[in-house]
Every structure is written in structure tokens, then in C-alpha cells.
N, C-alpha and C positions, 0 to 999 in steps of 0.2 A: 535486622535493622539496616536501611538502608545508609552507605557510607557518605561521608562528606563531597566523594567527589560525583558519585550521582543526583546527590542534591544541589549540589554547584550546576549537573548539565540537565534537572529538571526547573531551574529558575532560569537556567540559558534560554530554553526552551519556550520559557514563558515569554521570555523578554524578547523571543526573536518573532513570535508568534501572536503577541499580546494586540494587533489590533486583524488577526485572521479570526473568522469565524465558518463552520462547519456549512457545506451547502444545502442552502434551502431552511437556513436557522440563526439565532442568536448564540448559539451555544456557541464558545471560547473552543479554540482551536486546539488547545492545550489540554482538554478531555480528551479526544481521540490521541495524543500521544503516548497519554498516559496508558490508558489503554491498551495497546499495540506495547508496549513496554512491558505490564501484568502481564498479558497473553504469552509473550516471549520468556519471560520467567518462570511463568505454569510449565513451559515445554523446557525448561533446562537452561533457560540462557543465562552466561554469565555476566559480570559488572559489564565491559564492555558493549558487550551484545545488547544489554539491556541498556547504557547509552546511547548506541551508536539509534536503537528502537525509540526515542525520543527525540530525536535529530534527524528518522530519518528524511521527512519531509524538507529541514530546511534547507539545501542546495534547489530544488524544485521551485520554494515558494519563498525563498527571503535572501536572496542574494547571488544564486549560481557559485562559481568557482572560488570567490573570494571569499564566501561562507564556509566552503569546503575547505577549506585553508586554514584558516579562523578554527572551525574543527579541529583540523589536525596539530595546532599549534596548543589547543586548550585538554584537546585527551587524546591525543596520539595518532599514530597512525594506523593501529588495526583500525578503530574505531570509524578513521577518516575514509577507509576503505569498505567500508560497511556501508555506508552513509552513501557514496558515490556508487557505489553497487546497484544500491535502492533506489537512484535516479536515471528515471527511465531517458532522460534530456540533458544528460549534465553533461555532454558535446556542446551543444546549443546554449550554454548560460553563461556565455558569457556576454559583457552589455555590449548592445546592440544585435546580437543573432536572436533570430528570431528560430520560435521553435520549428521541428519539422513535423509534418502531417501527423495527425491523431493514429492513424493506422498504422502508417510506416514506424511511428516510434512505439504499438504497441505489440507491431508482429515482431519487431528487432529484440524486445524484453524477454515476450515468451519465446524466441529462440536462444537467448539466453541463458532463460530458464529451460528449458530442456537439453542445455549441452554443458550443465553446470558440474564441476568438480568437485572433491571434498574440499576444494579452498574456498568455496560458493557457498558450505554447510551454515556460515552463520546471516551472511547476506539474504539467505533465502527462510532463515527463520525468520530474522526480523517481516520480511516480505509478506510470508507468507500468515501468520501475525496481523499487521495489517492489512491485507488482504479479508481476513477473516471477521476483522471487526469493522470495515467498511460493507460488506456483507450481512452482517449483524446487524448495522444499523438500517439498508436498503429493507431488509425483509421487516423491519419494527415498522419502517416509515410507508411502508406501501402497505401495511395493516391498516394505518393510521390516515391515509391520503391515497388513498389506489393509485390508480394512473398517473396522479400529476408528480408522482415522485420520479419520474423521468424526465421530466422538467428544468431538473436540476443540473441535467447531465449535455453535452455539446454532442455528445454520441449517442443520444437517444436510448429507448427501450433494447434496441437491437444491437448498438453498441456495449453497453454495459452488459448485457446476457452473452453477447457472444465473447466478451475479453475476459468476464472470471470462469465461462467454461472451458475458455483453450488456456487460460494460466494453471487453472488445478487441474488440466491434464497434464503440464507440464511440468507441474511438482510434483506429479505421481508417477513421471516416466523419468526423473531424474534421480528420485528413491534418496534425497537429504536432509526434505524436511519429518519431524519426531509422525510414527503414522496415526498417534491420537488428535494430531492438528488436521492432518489430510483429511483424515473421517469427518472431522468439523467441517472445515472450508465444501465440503461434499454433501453431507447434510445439509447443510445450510445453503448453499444455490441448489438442490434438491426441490426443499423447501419452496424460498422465493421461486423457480420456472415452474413449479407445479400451483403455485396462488397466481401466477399471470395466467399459464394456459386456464385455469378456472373463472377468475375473474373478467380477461379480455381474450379469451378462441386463442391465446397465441401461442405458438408452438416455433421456438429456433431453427430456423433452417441447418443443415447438419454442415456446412461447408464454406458460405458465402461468408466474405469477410466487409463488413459495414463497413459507409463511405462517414467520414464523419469529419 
């Protein structure tokens, strides 16, 4: 049964997030957390972890560093640590920085992720977590909308293909997150670049890093 105080930071949640919705949808932003939250508890994670797995969006999209604070002030500091791990711009949030380039902040992550520590071990569940269920949902929605479900995205078709296949090579060369999630995250962009090259000829270049 879940405890008081991760129902305290699944309402936080809701409340920080309550007028975000999922892209390219009406659906409540507070489904994917939750989500990303189950996933992380399927592979082990504890209360924390599984906190830190529903919060970790909000430094990103509801406040930067003062939220991150706010965190640390309401569940602690692993948690706050987790949370800031998982933000790929949390340099940049504070008001008035504006963020820095889509590429630069996402080659700086996955070398992150592949120089990661056993003190990196829960950060990159959560990540990795969502990761796999923002993936989950790409492969449902381009079953559902082919093409246009790149659309959604500032980094295009060749963006999004090229940034979940250089991050799960980089949870698989880092060897921290559980190896029944990796297989997932692998399977599943599997999946999806094998229903693009079918449905639109395309096939990822093996090296070029999209401008986006």
C-alpha cells in the first residue's frame, strides 16, 4: 500500500502539473508520471526513487531551481538529487536563462549517462523508466498517426530516433540500470525504427548528430 508520504508527492504532482498535458494530446500530464513511477517500482525502486520518479519532470517544466528546492524542502535530499539528475537543463532554470541548444543539452546528458557511477544507480532508473514509457507511448502513437507523430517533436523524426538510440547505448555501456528494463528500452526503439524504415524508407544514419 502506498505510504502517506508518496501520496502527499503524487498530489504534489498533480498540483504542479495540473494544467500540463502530454504532447500532441489532451491527456493530464500526471498519467505519464505516474507511469514512470509503476515502471520504476516493477524494476526495484524504492519510496524515494519512486518519489523522486513522479517529480521528475517538474524542475524542467514547472519552475527550475526554486522547484528543486521546494523538493528538497518537502522530501529530502536524496530525492532532490534524483530530481536534478533527471534534468537535463537544470543549469539553465533559473528565471530569465534561457535554455541552451536541443543538441548540446542532449549530447551533455548522454555523456552523462555513460560516465555514470553507482551514486547515478537510482537517477538513471528513474531516467531510464521514463525513457521507456515515453517510447511506449511514440510506438502506440505512430501505429495510430504514422508520420505526423513527429510533429510533436522540435527535433523531428531524426531527432527523436537519434537521441533514444545514443541514450540506451548509454545505459547499456554504463551497466546501472536492472538489465530487464534495458531489454525493454531496446525492444521497443527496435520496434518503433523498424515500423519507420517500413512505413517511410527511413533508415538512421549511423553517426550524424541532428540539428534541431
Amino acid at each position: 500500500m502506498p505510504s502517506l508520504r508518496y501520496l502527499d508527492a503524487l498530489e504534489y504532482a498533480a498540483v504542479l502539473h495540473r494544467e500540463q498535458t502530454r504532447k500532441g494530446s489532451n491527456v493530464p500530464y500526471i498519467s505519464h508520471l505516474v507511469a514512470v513511477s509503476m515502471i520504476a517500482l516493477e524494476y526495484g525502486a524504492d519510496e524515494d526513487v519512486a518519489i523522486a520518479s513522479l517529480l521528475h519532470d517538474a524542475v524542467e517544466d514547472q519552475g527550475g531551481l526554486p522547484t528543486l528546492e521546494a523538493i528538497r524542502e518537502r522530501y529530502g535530499d536524496r530525492v532532490a538529487a534524483i530530481v536534478r539528475a533527471c534534468s537535463d537543463s537544470v543549469a539553465n532554470t533559473l528565471e530569465g536563462d534561457a535554455k541552451l541548444p536541443w543538441a548540446t543539452r542532449k549530447l551533455a546528458y548522454i555523456k552523462h549517462i555513460q560516465q555514470g557511477t553507482t551514486a547515478d544507480r537510482d537517477a538513471q532508473l528513474v531516467s531510464a523508466s521514463d525513457k521507456l514509457h515515453n517510447l511506449l507511448c511514440i510506438l502506440r502513437d505512430y501505429g495510430n498517426v504514422g508520420g505526423d507523430v513527429w510533429l510533436r517533436f522540435r527535433a523531428g523524426r531524426e531527432g527523436v530516433l537519434w537521441y533514444y538510440r545514443e541514450l540506451i547505448a548509454a545505459f547499456e555501456s554504463a551497466h546501472l540500470i536492472p538489465l530487464g528494463l534495458l531489454e525493454q528500452l531496446q525492444h521497443t526503439y527496435q520496434e518503433l525504427s523498424h515500423a519507420v524504415e517500413q512505413e517511410e524508407g527511413f533508415v538512421l544514419p549511423s553517426s550524424d548528430v541532428p540539428v534541431a
